[in-house]
C-alpha positions, 0 to 999 in steps of 0.5 A: 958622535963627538962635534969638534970646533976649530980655534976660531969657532971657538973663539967666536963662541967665547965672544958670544957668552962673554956678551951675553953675560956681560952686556947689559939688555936694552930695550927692544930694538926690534928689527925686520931684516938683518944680514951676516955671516954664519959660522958652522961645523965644516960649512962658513957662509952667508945667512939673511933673515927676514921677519914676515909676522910678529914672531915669525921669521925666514932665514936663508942661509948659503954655505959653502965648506971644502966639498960642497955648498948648499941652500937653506931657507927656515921658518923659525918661530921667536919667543922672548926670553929673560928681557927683549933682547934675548930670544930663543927660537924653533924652526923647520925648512929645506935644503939642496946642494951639491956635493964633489963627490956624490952630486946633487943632494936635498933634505930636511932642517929643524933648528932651535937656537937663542938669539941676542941683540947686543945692547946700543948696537945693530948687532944681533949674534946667535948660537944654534942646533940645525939637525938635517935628514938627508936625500940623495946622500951618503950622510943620512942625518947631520947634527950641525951645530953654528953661530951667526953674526947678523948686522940690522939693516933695516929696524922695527918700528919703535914700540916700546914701553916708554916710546911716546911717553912723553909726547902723548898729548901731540897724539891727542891732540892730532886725532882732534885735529883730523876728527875736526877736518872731517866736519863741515864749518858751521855758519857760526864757526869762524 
C-alpha cells in the first residue's frame, strides 16, 4: 500500500523537521491541555489532548474528510526522548463514524507518534502513525499516517531543574513560619 501526501501535508511535514532540527530544546514547558488542528491522509480536523496522569494522556480528535466523519478518543502513554521537549508516544482507543456511502461504522486505534514543543513558544507540533481495525465497513484496516499542530491552553505547573533555585530560602523560610503558627505563644514569648 503506497500512502500519498498532497502539497500542503507535504508542506506542513517540511515544517515540522526543519523545526525540529533547527529550534533549539527549552526546558520543559510542560502542559495539561492543548488544542489544534490534525492533518491526516484523506481526513482534516480537530484534535484536544488532555493530561489525566504524569505521562498519560486523552486525545480526542474529530475529523471529517469528503465521505465521512468520524470520532476518536486515545490513551497514549508519553516517554522523553533526547531533552524534555521532544517526546514519543504509544497509545490505543476507539472510534465511530459515519460514512456516505456504507453508513455507520466503528473500530479499533493504536497510535505511536513523536511530539515537539517548540522552544519559547506555546506550540506543540506531532507527526504520527494511527492504524485502525474496522467494524461495519468496507475498509477492514487503515494505516493513516497524520500531523497535529496543538496550541497550549492551559501549562503544567513549573517543575523544573532550575524553578525555585533562587528563591529556595523563601520556601524555608515560609515552612517555619506555618511550623511556628501551629504552636501556642508561651508566657515568656512576646
Amino acid at each position: 500500500m503506497m500512502f500519498r501526501f498532497s502539497t500542503f501535508q507535504q508542506r506542513l511535514l517540511l515544517f515540522a523537521l526543519l523545526t525540529f532540527g533547527t529550534a533549539c530544546p527549552s526546558l520543559a514547558q510542560k502542559y495539561r491541555t492543548a488544542a489544534g488542528l490534525r492533518f491526516s491522509s484523506g481526513l482534516y480536523g480537530l484534535t484536544v489532548q488532555q493530561k489525566i496522569l504524569p505521562k498519560t494522556t486523552l486525545e480526542g480528535l474529530l475529523l471529517a474528510g469528503t465521505r465521512e466523519v468520524t470520532g476518536t478518543v486515545l490513551a497514549e502513554q508519553h516517554f522523553g526522548l533526547l531533552g524534555p521537549s521532544l517526546n514519543y508516544y504509544f497509545g490505543a482507543g476507539g472510534h465511530v463514524g459515519n460514512n456516505k456511502d456504507t453508513g455507520a461504522f466503528g473500530g479499533v486505534d493504536g497510535i505511536a507518534g513523536l511530539e515537539y514543543k517548540i522552544a519559547l513558544t506555546r506550540f506543540v507540533v506531532a507527526a504520527d502513525f494511527k492504524p485502525t481495525i474496522e467494524f461495519n465497513s468496507k475498509d477492514w484496516a487503515r494505516f493513516a499516517t497524520g500531523i497535529s499542530v496543538r496550541y497550549i491552553l492551559i501549562k503544567e505547573k513549573k517543575t523544573g531543574l532550575f524553578n525555585g533555585l533562587f528563591d529556595g530560602d523563601n520556601d524555608k523560610k515560609k515552612e517555619k513560619r506555618k511550623k511556628g503558627a501551629n504552636k501556642g505563644r508561651g508566657l515568656f514569648d512576646w
